[in-house]
N, C-alpha and C positions, 0 to 999 in steps of 0.2 A: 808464658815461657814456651818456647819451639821447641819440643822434641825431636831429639833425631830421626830421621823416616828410614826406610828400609831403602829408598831411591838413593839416596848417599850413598852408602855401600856398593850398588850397583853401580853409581857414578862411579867412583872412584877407583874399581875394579877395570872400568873402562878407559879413564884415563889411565892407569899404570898398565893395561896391554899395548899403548898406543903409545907411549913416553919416549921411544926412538925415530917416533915419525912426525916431524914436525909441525906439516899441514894438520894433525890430527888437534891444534892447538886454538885452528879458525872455530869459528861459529858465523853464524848467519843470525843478525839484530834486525828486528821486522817493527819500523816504528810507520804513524801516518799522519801526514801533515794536515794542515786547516782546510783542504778542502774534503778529504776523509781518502784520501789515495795512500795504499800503504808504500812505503818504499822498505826495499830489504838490501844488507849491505852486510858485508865479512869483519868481523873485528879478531884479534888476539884476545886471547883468556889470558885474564893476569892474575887470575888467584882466586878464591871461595874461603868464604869465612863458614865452617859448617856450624855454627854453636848459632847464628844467625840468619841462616838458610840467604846466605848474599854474596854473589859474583862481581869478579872486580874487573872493567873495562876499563880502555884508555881512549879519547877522543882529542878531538881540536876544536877549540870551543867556535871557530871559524866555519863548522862545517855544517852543514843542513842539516846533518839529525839534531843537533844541541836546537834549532827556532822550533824543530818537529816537538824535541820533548816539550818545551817547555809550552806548550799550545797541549798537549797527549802525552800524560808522561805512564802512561800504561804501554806495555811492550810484549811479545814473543822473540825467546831465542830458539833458533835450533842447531841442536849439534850430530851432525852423525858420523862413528866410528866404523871407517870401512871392515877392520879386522874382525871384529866381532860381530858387525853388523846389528848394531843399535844405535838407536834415536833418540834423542832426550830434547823434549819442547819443555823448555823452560817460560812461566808467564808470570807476569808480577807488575813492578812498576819500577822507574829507577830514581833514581837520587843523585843528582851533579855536584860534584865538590870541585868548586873552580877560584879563580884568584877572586880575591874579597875585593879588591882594589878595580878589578874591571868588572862590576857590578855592583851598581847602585842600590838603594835601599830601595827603592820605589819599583826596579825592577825584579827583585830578587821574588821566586816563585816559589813554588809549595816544591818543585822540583830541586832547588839549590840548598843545600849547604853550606854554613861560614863557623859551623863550631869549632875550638880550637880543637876537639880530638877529632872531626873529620878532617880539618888542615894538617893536623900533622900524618894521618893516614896518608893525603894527598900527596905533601912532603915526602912520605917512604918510597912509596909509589914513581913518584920526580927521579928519587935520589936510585933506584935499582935498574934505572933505563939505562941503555945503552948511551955513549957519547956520542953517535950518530943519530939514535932516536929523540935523543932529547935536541940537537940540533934544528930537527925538523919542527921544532917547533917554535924556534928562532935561534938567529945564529950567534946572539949573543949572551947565550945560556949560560947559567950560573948553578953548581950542582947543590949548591944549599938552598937554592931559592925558586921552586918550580917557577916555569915560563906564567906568563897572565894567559897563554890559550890552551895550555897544559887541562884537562878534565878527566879528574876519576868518574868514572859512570858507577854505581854500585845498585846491583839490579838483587833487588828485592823479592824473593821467589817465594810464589803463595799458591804455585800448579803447576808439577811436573809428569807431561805426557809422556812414557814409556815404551817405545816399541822396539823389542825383538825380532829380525828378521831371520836367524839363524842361533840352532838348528831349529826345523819342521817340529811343530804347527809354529806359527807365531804366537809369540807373546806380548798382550800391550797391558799395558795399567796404569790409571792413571790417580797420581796421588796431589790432593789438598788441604790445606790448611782448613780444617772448621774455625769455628766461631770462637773457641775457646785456644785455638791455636794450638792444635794438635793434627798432626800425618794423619790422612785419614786414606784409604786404598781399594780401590774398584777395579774391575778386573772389564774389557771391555772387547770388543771384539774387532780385529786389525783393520 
């Protein structure tokens, strides 16, 4: 069982001074493809489950990072809060929950999901987008029925890098999961 860490709190503190400022909502996803070249790209935060230390993205299963994971499905995010002036590298691995029906059994990877309580997560997820978001991802959308390129990404965090840039000195720490799956926190130097 995950214990809650002390980096939550600080998380969350950080999100709730940033919560009138939109951009404060990107993050930067750092995956690398088959030849070992990382590629790094912006996504929306779509949620944190804290009782399971796991962030909820959204993709299109059309796009280069979904061939990236499913080759590397080990990842870095990072997020930085101009206001406060802190960093949060998130590392872990993700997990894709995409339409069952546009993935075959012979395809489906250590990275995919098709349980029915990940599909109906997927489902919630489908159903709180916007009618132009969910458009883009075909224009024949249906809001009871996520699109087939519709992908929840749900990044699985087992190492969060901490740094503080303000106020003086800095602060970094970085916290991971041991072996028995408990926060563990080292204090390191910026």
């Amino acid at each position: 069982m995950q214990h809650n860490s002390p980096w939550q709190t600080i998380f969350y503190r950080s999100l709730a001074a940033h919560e009138k400022i939109p951009a404060s909502r990107y993050l930067q996803l750092a995956t690398v493809d088959n030849h070992g070249h990382p590629h790094c790209r912006t996504l929306v935060f779509r949620g944190f489950n804290q009782d399971k230390n796991q962030m909820y993205l959204h993709t299109d299963n059309r796009s280069e990072k979904m061939s990236q994971l499913e080759i590397h499905n080990r990842i870095e995010a990072c997020w930085y809060f101009s206001e406060t002036r802190e960093q949060f590298r998130f590392s872990g691995h993700v997990e894709s929950i995409s339409d069952k029906k546009s993935i075959s059994q012979s395809e489906q990877s250590k990275t995919t999901s098709c349980s029915p309580e990940a599909q109906r997560l997927r489902l919630t997820h489908w159903q709180n987008l916007s009618d132009a978001l969910r458009e883009s991802y075909g224009q024949n959308y249906d809001i009871a029925q996520p699109d087939e390129n519709f992908v929840l990404l749900i990044l699985h965090i087992t190492r969060v890098d901490y740094l503080r840039l303000a106020p003086l000195p800095h602060l970094r720490v970085i916290y991971h999961l041991d072996a028995s799956e408990n926060w563990q926190a080292k204090s390191a130097v910026p």
